[in-house]
C-alpha positions as CSV (number, residue, x, y, z in Angstrom):
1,X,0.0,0.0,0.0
2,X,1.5,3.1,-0.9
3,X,0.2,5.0,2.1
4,X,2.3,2.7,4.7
5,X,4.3,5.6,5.0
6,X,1.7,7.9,6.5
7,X,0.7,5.1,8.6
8,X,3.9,4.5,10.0
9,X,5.2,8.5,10.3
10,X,1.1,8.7,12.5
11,X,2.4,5.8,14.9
12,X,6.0,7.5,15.6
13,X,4.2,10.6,16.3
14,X,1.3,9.4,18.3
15,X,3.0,5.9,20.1
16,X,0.5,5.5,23.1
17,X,-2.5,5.3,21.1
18,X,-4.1,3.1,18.3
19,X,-4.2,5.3,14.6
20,X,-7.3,4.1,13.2
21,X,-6.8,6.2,9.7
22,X,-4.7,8.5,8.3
23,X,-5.4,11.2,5.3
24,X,-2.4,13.8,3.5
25,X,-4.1,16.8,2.6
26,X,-3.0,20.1,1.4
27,X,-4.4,23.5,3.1
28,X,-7.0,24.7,1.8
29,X,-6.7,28.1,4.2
30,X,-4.0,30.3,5.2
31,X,-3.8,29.6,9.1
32,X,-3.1,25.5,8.0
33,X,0.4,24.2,7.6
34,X,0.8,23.9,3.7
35,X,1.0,20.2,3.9
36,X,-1.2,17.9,6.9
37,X,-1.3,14.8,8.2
38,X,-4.4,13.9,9.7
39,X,-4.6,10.8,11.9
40,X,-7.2,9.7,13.9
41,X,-7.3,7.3,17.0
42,X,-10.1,6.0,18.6
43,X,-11.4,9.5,20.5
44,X,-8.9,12.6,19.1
45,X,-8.3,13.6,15.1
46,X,-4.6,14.6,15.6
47,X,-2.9,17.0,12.6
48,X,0.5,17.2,12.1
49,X,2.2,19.7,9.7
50,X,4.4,17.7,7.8
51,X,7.0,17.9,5.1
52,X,6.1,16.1,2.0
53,X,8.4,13.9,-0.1
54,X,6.0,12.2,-2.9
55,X,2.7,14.1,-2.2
56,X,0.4,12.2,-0.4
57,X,1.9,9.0,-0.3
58,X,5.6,10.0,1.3
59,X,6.1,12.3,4.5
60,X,8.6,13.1,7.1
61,X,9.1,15.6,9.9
62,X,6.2,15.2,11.6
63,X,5.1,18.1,14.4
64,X,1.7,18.3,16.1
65,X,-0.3,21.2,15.2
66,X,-3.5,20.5,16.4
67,X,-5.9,17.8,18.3
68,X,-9.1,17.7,18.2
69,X,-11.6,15.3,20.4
70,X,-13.7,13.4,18.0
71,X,-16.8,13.7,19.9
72,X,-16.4,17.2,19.2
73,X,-15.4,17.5,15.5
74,X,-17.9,17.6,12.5
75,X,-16.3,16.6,9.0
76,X,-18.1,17.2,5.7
77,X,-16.6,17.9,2.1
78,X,-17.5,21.0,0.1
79,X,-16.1,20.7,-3.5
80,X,-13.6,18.0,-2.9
81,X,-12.2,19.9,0.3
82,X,-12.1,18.2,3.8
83,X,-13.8,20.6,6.0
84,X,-13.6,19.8,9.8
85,X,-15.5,22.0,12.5
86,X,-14.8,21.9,16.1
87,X,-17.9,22.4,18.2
88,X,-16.3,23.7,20.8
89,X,-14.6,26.8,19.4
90,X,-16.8,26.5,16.3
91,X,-13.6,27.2,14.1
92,X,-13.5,25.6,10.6
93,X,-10.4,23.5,9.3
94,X,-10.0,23.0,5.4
95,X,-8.1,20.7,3.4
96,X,-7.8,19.7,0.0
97,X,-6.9,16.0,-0.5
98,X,-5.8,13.1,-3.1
99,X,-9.0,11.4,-4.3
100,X,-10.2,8.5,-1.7
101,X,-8.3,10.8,1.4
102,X,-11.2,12.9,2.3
103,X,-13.3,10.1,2.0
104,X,-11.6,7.8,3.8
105,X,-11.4,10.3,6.6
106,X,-15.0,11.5,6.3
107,X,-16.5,7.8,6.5
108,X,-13.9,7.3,9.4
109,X,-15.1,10.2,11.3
110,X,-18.9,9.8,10.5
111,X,-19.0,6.1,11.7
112,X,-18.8,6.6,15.7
């Protein structure tokens, strides 16, 4: 699978708990690192800014930027972008993604 990498870079950054799905997206909004890996475990949607090597299937250098609780985080796609909302501050987080990321995210997300 040609996504093992973002798999494995999510584990190193995030040992203690169990990734559940992973997703490199591009920002879709100034305040987001230019490329971001989101990974999320089993109650928090972590995202890293990362560097990216082959875009999105190769990162390194990962450093956290933001978690989220999952409880708390809506996900929907407008026009192919990832758009994730935290209902606690109500701000808005976009991303633009390979085809399948978003989705694979979104469905992830959506299935609590």
């Amino acid at each position: 699978m040609p996504e093992a990498n973002l798999l494995d870079v999510a584990h190193e950054a995030i040992p203690y708990e169990d990734v559940v799905c992973v997703g490199l997206f591009r920002s879709a909004a100034r305040r987001i690192p230019q490329w971001s890996l989101v990974a999320l475990t089993e109650k928090k949607l972590h995202i890293f800014a990362v560097r990216s090597i082959v875009p999105y299937i190769t990162v390194s250098d990962p450093r956290l930027f933001l978690s989220l609780d999952r409880a708390t985080t809506v996900a929907r796609t407008v026009d192919a972008v990832l758009v994730l909302t935290d209902t606690d501050t109500g701000r808005e987080y976009r991303f633009e993604g390979a085809p399948g990321h978003a989705a694979y995210v979104l469905t992830e997300l959506q299935s609590d």
